[in-house]
matplotlib code that plots the C-alpha trace (Angstrom):
import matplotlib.pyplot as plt

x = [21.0, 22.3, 19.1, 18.6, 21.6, 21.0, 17.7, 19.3, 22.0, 19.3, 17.4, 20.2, 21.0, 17.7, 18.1, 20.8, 19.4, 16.7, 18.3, 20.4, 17.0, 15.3, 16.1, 12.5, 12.4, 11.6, 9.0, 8.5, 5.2, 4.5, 1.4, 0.4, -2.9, -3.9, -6.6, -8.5, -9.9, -11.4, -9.0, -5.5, -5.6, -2.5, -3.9, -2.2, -5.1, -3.3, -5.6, -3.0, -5.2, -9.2, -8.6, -8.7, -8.8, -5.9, -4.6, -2.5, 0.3, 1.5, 3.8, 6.6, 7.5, 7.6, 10.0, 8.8, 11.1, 10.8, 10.0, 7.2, 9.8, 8.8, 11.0, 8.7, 10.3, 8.6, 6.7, 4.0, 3.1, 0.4, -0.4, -2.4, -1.7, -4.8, -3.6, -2.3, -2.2, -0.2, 2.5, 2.6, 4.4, 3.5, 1.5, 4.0, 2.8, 5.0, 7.0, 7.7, 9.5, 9.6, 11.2, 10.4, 10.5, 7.2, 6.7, 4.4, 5.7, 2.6, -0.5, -2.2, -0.4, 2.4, 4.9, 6.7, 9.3, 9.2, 11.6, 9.5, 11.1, 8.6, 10.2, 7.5, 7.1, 7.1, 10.5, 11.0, 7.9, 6.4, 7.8, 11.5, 12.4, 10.7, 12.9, 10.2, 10.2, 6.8, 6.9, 3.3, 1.4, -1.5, -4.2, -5.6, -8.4, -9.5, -13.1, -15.8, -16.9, -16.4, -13.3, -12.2, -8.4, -7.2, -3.6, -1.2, 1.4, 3.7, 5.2, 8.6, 9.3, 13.2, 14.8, 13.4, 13.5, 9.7, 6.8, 4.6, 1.4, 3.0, 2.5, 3.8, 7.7, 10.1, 11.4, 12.5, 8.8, 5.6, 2.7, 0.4, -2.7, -4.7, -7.0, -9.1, -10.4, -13.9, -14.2, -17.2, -16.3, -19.2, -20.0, -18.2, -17.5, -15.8, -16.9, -14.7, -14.9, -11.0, -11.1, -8.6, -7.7, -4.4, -2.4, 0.9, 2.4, 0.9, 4.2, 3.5, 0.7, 1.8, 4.7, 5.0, 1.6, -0.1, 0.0, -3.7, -4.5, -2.8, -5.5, -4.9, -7.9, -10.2, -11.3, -13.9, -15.1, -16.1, -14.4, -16.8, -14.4, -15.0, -12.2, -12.0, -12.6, -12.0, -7.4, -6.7, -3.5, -1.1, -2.0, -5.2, -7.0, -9.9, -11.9, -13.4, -14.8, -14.8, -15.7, -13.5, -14.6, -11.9, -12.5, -10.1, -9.6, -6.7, -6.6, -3.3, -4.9, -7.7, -5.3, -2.5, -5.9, -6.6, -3.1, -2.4, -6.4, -6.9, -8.4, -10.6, -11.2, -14.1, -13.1, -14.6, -13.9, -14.7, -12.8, -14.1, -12.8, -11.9, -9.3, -7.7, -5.7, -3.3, -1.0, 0.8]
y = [0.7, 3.8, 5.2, 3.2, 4.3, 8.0, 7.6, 5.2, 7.8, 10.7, 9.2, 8.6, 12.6, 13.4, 11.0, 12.5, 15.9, 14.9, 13.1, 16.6, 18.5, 18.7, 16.9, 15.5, 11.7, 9.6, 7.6, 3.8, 2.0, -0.8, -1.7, -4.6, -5.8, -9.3, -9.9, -12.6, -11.5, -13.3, -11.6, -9.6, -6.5, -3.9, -0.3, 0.1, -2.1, -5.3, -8.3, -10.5, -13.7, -14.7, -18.4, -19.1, -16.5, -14.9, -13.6, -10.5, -9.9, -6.5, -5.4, -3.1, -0.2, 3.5, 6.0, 9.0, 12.4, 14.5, 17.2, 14.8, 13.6, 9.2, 7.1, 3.8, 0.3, -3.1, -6.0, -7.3, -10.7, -11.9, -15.7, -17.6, -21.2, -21.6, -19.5, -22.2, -25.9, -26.6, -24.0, -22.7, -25.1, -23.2, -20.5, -17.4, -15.3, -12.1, -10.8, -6.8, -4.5, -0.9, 1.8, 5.5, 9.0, 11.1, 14.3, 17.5, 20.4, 22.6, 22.4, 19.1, 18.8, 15.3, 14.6, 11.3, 9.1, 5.2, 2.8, -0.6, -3.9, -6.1, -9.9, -13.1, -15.9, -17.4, -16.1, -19.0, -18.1, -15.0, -11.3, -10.3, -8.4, -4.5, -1.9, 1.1, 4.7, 6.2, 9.9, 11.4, 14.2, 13.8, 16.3, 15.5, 18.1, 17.1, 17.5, 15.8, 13.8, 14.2, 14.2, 14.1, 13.4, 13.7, 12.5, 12.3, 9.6, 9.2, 6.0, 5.3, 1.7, 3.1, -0.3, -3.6, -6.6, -7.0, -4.5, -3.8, -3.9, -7.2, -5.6, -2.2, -0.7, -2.4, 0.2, 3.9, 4.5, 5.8, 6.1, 8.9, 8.0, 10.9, 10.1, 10.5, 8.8, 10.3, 8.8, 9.5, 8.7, 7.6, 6.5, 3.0, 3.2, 4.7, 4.5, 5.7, 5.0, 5.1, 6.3, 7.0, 7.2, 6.3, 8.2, 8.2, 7.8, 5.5, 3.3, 2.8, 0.1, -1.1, -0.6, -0.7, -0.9, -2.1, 2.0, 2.6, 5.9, 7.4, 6.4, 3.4, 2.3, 4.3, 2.7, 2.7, 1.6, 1.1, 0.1, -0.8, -0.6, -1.1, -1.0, -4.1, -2.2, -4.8, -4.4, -2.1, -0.1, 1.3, -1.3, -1.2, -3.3, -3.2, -5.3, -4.6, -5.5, -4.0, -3.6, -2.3, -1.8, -1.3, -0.4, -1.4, 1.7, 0.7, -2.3, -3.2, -3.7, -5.9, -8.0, -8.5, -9.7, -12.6, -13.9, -14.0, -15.0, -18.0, -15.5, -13.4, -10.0, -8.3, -5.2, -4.5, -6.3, -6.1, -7.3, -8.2, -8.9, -8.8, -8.2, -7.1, -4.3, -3.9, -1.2, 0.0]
z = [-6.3, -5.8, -5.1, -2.7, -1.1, -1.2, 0.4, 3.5, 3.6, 3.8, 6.4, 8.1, 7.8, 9.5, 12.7, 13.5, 13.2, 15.0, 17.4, 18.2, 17.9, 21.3, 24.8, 24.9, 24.8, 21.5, 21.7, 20.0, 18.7, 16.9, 14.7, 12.6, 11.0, 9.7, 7.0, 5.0, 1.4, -1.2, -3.7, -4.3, -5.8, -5.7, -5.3, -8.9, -9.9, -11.0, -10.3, -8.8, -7.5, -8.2, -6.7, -3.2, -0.3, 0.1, 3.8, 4.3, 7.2, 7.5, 10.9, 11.3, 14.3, 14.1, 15.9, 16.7, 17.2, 20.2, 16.9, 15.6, 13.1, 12.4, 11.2, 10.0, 9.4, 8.5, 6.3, 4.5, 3.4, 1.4, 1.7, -0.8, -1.3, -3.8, -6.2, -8.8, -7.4, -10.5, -10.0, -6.7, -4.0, -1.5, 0.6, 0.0, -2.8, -1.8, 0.7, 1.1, 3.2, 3.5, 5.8, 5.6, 6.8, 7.0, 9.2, 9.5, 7.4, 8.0, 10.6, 8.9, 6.3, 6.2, 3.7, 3.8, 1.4, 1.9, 0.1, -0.5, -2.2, -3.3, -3.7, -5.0, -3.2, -6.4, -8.5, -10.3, -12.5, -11.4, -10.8, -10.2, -7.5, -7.6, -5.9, -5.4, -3.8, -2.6, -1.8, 0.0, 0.4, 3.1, 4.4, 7.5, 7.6, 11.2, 11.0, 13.7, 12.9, 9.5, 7.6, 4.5, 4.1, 0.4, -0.6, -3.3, -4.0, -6.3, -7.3, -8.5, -9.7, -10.2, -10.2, -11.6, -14.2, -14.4, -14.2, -11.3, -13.5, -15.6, -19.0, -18.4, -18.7, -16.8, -14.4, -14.2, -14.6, -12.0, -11.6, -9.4, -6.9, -6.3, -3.5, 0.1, 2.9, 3.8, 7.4, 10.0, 13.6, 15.0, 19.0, 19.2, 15.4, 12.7, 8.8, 5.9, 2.0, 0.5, -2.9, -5.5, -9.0, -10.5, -13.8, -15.1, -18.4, -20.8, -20.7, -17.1, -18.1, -21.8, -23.9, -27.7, -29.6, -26.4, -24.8, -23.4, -21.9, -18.8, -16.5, -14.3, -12.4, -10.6, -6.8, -4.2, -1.0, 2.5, 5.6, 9.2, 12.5, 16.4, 18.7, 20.9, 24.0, 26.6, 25.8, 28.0, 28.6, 26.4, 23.3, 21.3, 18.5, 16.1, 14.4, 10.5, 7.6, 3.5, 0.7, -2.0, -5.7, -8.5, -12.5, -14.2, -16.5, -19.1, -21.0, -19.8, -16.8, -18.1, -20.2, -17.5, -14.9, -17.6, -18.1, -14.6, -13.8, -16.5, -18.6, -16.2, -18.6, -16.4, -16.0, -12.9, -9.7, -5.8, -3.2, 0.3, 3.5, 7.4, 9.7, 12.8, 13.0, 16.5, 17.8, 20.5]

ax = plt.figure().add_subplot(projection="3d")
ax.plot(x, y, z, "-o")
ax.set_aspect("equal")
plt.show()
């Protein structure tokens, strides 16, 4: 917990440098984004539910610096009452928050820390609570209409009874997502194919004899938007739909898909889905 501590403190320490910065005003927005998927998958690849569509609430505001500084605060909820009619009482699967700092150190270039706590709908027989720190690395290369946007992550599972990939070490561990997000903007449209590719150390995914590699899963896709041009104003929406492909690289992986799946051990697995994502 003291981790956790030192990060609240530090943001804490850049507000109020910020908020001594310039005289400009700070501006607020808010964004959210509702989905409906045939499956769960965490970008870690852990196949979480194959039973039942699953539907996925994520809201939260940001506060932006007069300096460009943003502070980010919110939630996200993934809903899936089908999951296991034997076990599952009801339609909470998990529940997360997250608050975060992320800013631009060079022209293009953003580097941001979020604290995220994943909690289970379920506790009574799924995960324990996670306590996780995710620090970024994003290159927004600004090309029209094509852009190609590669990232870096790393993810710190720093405090937590129970393992974020089920078979893996039970915190102080992480993993890395090396990624990008080819997008085309298009005339009434945009297109873009997240893809990314997970390492770490081999304990991340299996202890003892079960280590496997230190490649997670590899992952690709496409995502179709439109704006909903008819909300007019300061607030804006879009509709899409996507595809998302994910091979599940380690075994660990595979195995931790079948006890959680009644036994599912394909390796490879798509997701698809739609949603409507908001902001203002």
């Amino acid at each position: 917990m003291r981790t956790k501590y030192a990060i609240s403190a530090l943001l804490l320490g850049m507000c109020s440098t910020m908020a001594a910065a310039e005289d400009a005003n700070w501006s607020l927005h808010g964004f959210g984004d509702v989905s409906a998927r045939n499956d769960y998958v965490t970008p870690r690849g852990l196949v979480v539910t194959t039973s039942g569509w699953t539907t996925q609430v994520l809201g939260g505001l940001v506060l932006v610096a007069p300096n460009g500084v943003a502070l980010t605060a919110g939630t996200w909820t993934d809903l899936n009452p089908g999951f296991s009619k034997k076990e599952n009482t009801t339609a909470l699967n998990e529940f997360d928050y997250f608050f975060g700092i992320d800013a631009d150190v060079v022209e293009n270039v953003n580097v941001g820390v979020q604290y995220v706590q994943f909690i289970s709908g379920q506790p009574e027989f799924a995960f324990k609570t996670e306590r996780n720190i995710e620090f970024s690395v994003k290159y927004k290369d600004g090309g029209k209409p094509l852009s190609f946007n590669p990232y870096a992550k790393l993810f710190w599972a720093f405090s937590s009874k129970s393992s974020t990939v089920v078979l893996g070490k039970a915190g102080d561990t992480f993993d890395i997502e090396l990624g990008a997000v080819p997008t085309y903007a298009g005339d009434g449209f945009t297109l873009s194919a997240p893809t990314w590719v997970t390492v770490g150390p081999k304990t991340y995914w299996g202890t003892g004899a079960n280590k496997d590699g230190n490649v997670g899963v590899i992952s690709t896709g496409l995502k179709a938007s439109t704006p909903l041009t008819f909300i007019k104003g300061g607030a804006g929406a879009n509709v899409y739909a996507f595809g998302q492909y994910y091979h599940l690289v380690n075994d660990n992986l595979v195995a931790a898909k079948a006890l959680l799946n009644s036994g599912d051990h394909k390796r490879d697995h798509v997701v698809f889905g739609v949603g409507l994502g908001f902001g203002f």
